[in-house]
Backbone as CSV, one residue per row, in Angstrom:
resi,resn,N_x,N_y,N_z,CA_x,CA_y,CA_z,C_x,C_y,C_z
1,UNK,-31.079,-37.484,4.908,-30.484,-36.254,4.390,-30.704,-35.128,5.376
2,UNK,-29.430,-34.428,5.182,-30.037,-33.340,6.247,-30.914,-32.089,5.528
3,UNK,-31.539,-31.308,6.623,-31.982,-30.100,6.206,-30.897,-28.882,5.948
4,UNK,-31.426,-28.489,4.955,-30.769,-26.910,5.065,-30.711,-26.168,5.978
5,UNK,-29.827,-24.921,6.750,-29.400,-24.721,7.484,-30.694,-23.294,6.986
6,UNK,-30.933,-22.813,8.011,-31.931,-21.206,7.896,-31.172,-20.556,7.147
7,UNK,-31.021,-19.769,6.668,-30.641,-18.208,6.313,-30.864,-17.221,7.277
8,UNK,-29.478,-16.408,7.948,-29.599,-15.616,8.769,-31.104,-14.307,7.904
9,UNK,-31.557,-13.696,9.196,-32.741,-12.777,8.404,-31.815,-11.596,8.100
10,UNK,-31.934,-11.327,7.164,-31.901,-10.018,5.945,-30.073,-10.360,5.096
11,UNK,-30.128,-11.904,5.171,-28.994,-12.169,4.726,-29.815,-12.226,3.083
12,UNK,-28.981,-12.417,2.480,-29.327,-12.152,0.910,-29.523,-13.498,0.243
13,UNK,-30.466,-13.880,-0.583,-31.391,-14.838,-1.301,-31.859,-15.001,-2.269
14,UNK,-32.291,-15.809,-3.351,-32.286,-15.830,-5.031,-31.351,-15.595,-5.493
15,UNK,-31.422,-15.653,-6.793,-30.473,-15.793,-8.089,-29.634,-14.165,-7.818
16,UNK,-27.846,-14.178,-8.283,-27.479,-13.389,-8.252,-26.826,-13.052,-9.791
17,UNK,-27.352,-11.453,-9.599,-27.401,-11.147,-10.903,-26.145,-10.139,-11.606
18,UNK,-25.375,-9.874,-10.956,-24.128,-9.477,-11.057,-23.079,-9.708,-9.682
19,UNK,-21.717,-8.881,-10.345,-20.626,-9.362,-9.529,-20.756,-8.901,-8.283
20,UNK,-21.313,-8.029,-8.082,-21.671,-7.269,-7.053,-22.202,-8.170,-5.956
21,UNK,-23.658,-8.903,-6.512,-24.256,-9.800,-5.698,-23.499,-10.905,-5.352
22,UNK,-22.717,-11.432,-6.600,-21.893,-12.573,-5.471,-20.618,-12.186,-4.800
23,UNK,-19.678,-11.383,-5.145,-19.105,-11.987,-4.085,-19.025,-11.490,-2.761
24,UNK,-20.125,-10.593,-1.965,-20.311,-10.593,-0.825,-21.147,-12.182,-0.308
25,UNK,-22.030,-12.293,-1.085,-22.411,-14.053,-0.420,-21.261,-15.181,-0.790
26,UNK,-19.829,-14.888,-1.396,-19.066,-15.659,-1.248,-18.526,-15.636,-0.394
27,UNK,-17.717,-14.270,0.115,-17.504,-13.547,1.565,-17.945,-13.973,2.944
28,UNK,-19.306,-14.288,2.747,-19.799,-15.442,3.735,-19.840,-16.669,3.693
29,UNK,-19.666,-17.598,2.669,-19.348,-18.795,2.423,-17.886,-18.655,3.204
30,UNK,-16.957,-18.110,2.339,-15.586,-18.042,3.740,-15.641,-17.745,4.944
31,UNK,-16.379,-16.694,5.141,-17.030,-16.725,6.615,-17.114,-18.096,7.480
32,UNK,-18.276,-18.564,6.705,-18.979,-20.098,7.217,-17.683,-20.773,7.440
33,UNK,-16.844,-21.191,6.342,-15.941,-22.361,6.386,-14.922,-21.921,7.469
34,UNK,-14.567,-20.255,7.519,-13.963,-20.237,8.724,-14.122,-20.258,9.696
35,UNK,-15.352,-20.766,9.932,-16.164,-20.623,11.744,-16.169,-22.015,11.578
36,UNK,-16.619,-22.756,10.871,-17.209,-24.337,10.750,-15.912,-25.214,11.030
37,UNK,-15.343,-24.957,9.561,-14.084,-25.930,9.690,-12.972,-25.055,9.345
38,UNK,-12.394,-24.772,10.398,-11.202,-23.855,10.508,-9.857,-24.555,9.868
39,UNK,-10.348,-26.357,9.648,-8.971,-26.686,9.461,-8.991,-27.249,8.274
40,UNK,-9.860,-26.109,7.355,-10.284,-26.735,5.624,-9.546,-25.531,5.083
41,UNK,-9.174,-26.005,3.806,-8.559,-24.542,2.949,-9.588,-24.175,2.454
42,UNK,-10.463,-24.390,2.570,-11.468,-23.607,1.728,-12.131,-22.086,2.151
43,UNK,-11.889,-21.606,3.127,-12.063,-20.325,4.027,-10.991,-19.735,2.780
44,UNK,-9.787,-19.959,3.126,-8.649,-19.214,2.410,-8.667,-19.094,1.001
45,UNK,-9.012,-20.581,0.309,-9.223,-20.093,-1.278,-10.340,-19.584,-1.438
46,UNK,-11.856,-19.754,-1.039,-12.437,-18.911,-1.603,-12.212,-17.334,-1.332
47,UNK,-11.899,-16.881,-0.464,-11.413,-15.320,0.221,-10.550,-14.946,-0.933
48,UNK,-9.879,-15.522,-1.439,-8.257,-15.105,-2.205,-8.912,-15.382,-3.684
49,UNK,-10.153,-15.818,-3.971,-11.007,-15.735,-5.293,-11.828,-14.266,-4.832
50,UNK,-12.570,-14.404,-4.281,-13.065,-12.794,-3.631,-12.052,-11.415,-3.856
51,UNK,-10.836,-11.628,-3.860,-10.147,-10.979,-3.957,-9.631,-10.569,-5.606
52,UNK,-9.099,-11.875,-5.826,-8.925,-11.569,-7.001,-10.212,-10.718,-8.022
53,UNK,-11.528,-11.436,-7.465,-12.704,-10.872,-8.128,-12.710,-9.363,-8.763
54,UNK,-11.475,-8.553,-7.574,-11.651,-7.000,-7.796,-10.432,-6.419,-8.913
55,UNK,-9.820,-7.638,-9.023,-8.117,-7.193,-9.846,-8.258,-7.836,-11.649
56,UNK,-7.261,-7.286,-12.136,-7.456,-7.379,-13.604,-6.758,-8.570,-13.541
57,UNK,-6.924,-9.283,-14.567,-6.318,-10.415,-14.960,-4.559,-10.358,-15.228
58,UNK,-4.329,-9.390,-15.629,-2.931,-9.282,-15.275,-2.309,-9.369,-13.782
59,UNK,-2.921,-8.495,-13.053,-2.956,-8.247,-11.380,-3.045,-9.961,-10.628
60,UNK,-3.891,-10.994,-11.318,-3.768,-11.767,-10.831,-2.862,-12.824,-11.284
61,UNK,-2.408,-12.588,-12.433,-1.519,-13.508,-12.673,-0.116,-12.426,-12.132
62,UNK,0.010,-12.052,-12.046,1.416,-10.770,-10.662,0.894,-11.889,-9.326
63,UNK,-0.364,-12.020,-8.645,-0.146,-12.561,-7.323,-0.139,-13.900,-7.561
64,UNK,-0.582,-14.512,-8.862,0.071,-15.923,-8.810,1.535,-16.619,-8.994
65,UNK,2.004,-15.406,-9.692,3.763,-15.783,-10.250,4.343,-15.143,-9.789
66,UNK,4.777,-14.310,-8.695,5.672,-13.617,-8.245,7.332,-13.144,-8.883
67,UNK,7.416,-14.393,-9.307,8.714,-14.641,-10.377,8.373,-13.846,-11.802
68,UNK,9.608,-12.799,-11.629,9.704,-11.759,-12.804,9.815,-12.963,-14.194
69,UNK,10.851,-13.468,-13.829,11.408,-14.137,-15.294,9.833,-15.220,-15.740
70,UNK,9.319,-15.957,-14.769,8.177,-16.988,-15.433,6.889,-16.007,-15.263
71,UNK,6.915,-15.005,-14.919,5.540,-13.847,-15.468,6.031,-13.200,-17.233
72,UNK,7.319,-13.044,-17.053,7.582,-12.536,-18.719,7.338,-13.917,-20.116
73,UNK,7.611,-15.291,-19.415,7.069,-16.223,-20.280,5.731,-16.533,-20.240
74,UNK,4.889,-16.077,-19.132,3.563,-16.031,-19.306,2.969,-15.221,-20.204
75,UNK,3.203,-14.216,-20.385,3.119,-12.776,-20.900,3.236,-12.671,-22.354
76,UNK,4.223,-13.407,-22.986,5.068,-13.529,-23.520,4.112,-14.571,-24.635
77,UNK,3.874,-15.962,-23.891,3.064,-16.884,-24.192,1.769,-16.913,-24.912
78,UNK,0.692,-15.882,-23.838,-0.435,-15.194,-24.043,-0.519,-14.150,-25.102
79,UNK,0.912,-13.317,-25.687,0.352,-12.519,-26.432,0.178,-11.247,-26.164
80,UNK,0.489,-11.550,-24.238,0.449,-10.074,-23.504,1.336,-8.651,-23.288
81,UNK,0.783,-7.639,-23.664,1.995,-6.676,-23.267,1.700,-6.032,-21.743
82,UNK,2.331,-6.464,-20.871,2.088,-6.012,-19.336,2.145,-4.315,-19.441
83,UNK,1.413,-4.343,-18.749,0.929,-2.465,-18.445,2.379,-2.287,-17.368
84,UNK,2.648,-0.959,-17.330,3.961,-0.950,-16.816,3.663,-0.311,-15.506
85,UNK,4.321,-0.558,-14.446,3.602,-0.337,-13.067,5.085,0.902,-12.814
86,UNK,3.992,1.507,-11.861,5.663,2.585,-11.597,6.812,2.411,-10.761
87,UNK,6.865,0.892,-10.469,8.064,0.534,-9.957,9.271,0.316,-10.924
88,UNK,8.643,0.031,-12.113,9.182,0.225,-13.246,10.112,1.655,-13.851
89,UNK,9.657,2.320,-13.206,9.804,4.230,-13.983,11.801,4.392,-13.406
């Protein structure tokens, strides 16, 4: 088995106790995978979870469906009334 890899010094360590704490050490997990294995998706999905981390659940289902008509059957589905953005106005 291999060993664990060091922890850079004053990189961050123990249990994380809000959102705050993780997803900058996820931030570096994409980091890692994008230096390590550049030719894994995993750099890109975790980054684009990091991201979403900061958006409302509506906001992320907008960057998952792009499509007006299958976001209104999502919406629709759920029970949701979409907040109205001012592209709308």
């Amino acid at each position: 088995a291999r060993a664990p890899a060091a922890r850079a010094s004053g990189a961050p360590s123990g249990p994380m106790a809000s959102r705050g704490d993780a997803l900058p050490r996820l931030r570096e997990v994409a980091d890692n995978f994008r230096r390590t294995e550049p030719h894994s998706p995993l750099a890109s999905l975790i980054a684009r979870g990091v991201r979403w981390g900061s958006m409302s659940f509506e906001e992320v289902l907008r960057d998952l469906a792009r499509d007006d008509d299958f976001l209104g059957k999502i919406w629709e589905t759920l029970g949701i009334e979409p907040a109205r953005s001012s592209d709308d106005d």
